[in-house]
C-alpha positions as CSV (number, residue, x, y, z in Angstrom):
1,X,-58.2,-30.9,-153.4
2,X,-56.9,-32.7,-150.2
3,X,-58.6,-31.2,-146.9
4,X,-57.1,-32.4,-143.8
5,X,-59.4,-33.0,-140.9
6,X,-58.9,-34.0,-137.5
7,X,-60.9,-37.6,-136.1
8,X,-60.5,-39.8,-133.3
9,X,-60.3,-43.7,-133.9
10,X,-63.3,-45.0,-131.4
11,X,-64.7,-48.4,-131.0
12,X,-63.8,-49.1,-135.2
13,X,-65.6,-45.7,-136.1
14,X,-63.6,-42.7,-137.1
15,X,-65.0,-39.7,-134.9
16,X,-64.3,-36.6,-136.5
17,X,-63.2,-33.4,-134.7
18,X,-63.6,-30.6,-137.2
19,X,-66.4,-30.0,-139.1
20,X,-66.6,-31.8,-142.6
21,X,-69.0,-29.9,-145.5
22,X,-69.3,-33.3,-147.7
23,X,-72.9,-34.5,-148.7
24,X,-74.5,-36.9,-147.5
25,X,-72.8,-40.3,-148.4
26,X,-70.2,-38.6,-150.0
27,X,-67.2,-41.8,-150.5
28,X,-63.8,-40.0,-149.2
29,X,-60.4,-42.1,-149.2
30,X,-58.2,-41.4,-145.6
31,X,-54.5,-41.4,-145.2
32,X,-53.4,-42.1,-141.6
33,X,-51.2,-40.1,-139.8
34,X,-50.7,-41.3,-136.2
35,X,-47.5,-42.5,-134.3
36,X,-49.6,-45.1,-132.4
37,X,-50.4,-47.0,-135.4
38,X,-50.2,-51.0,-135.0
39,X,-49.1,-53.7,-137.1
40,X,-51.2,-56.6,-138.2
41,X,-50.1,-59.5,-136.5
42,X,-48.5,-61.7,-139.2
43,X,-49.7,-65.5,-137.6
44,X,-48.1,-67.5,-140.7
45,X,-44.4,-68.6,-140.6
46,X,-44.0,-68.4,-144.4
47,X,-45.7,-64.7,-144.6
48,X,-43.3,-63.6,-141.8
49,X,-40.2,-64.8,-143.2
50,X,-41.3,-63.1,-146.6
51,X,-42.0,-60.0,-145.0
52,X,-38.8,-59.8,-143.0
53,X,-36.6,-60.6,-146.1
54,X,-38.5,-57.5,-147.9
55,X,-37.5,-55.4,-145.0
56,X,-34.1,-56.1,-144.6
57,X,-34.2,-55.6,-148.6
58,X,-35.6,-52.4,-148.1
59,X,-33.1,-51.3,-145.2
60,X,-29.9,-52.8,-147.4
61,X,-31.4,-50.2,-150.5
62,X,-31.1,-47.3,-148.3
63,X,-28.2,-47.5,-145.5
64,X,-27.3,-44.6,-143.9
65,X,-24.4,-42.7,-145.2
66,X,-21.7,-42.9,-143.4
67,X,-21.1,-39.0,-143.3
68,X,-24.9,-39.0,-141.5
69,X,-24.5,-36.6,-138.5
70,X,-24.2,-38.7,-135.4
71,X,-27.5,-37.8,-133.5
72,X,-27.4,-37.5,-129.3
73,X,-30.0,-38.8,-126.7
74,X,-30.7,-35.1,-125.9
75,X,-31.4,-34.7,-130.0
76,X,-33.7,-37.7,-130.3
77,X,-35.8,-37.1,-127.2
78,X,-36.1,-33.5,-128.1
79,X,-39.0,-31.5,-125.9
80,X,-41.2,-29.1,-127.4
């Protein structure tokens, strides 16, 4: 069962901020869930063309309808 814990990413180490009851050496799997996340750097011409074609594929299979509320600048920058 999936137990969400709280870490900070610190010099290539996840630190964790809640406590964690695993054993020792106990192999987890993490899912990332962070708006600051970066992008590899894609270096080679060839890969970059091939993943900009898939995105633009991606974007063309789901357009936004055009019955999609219109959303403000008051709506998207939203403070809590």
């Amino acid at each position: 069962m999936p137990n969400p814990l709280k870490a900070v990413y610190h010099n290539g180490t996840f630190v964790l901020k809640t406590d964690c009851h695993l054993p020792e050496g106990a192999e987890v799997e993490l899912w990332v869930n962070s708006s600051q996340l970066i992008a590899p750097k894609i270096s080679d011409p060839r890969e970059k063309a091939i993943f900009l074609r898939s995105l633009v594929e991606k974007m063309q299979q789901s357009p936004i309808p055009a019955t999609a509320p219109e959303l403000s600048r008051e709506s998207l920058h939203e403070r809590r």
